[in-house]
C-alpha positions in Angstrom: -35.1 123.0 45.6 -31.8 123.5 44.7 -30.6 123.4 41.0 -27.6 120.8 40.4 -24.7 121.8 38.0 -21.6 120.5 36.6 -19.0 123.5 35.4 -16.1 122.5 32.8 -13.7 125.2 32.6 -11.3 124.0 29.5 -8.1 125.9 28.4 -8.1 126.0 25.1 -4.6 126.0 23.9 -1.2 124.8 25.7 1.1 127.0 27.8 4.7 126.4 27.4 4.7 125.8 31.0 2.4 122.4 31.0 2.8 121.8 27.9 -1.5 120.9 27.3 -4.5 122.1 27.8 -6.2 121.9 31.7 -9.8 120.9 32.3 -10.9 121.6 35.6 -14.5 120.3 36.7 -17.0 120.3 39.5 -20.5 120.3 41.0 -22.5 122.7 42.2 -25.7 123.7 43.3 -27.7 127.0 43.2 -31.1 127.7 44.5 -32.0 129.5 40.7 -32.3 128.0 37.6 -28.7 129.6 36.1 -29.2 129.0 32.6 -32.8 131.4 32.2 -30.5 134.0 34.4 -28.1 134.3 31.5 -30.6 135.1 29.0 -32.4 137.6 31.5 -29.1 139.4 31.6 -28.9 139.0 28.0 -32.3 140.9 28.3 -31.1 143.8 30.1 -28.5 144.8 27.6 -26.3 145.7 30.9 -23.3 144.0 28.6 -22.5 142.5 25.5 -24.7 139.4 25.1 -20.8 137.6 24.7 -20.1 138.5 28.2 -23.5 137.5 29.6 -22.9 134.4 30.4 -19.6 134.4 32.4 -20.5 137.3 34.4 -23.5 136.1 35.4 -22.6 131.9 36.1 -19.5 134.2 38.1 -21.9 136.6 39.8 -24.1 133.6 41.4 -21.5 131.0 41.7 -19.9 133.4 43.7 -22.7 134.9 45.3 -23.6 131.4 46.9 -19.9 130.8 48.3 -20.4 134.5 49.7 -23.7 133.3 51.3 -22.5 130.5 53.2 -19.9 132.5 54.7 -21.4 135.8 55.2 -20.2 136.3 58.3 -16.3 135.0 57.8 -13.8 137.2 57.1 -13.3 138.8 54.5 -17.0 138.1 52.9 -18.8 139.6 55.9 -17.6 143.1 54.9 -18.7 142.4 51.3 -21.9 141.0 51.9 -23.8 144.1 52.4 -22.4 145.6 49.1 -23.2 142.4 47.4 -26.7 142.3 48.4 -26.8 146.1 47.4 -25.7 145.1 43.6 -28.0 142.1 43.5 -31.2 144.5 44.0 -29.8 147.3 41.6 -28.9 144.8 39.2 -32.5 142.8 39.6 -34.1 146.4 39.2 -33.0 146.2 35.9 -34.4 142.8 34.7 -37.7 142.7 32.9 -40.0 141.1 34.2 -40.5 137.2 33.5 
């Protein structure tokens, strides 16, 4: 069952081209719970825990765009990598 998410990405001050800050929101849905992912990667000390989170709601909200277009140009190339990362970086996890 998937998980459902809503991602607010706030700028938090104004350019001097706009003139305000932007908000920019949507939906999403992944098939693992995203939230105890961060603090897995937290776990592996791969990164400062301040990075954590973005690279890892970047990794997977990427990683399921990838999936469902593996085999379009120009994620079919990088899908074999990709899936090579995932397992190295998984390695590293404890275990839950």
């Amino acid at each position: 069952m998937p998980h459902a998410y809503r991602v607010i990405v706030q700028r938090l001050s104004a350019t001097p081209l706009d003139g305000e800050a932007g908000v920019l929101s949507f939906d999403v849905s992944n098939h693992d719970e995203i939230i105890q992912l961060v603090e897995r990667v937290k776990s592996c000390s791969i990164l400062p825990n301040e990075e954590a989170a973005a690279f890892t709601i970047g990794l997977k909200l990427f990683g399921e765009v990838m999936l469902r277009h593996r085999h379009e140009t120009p994620f079919a190339e990088l899908f074999p990598h990709f899936g090579a990362f995932m397992k190295r970086l998984k390695a590293q996890a404890p275990e839950q």
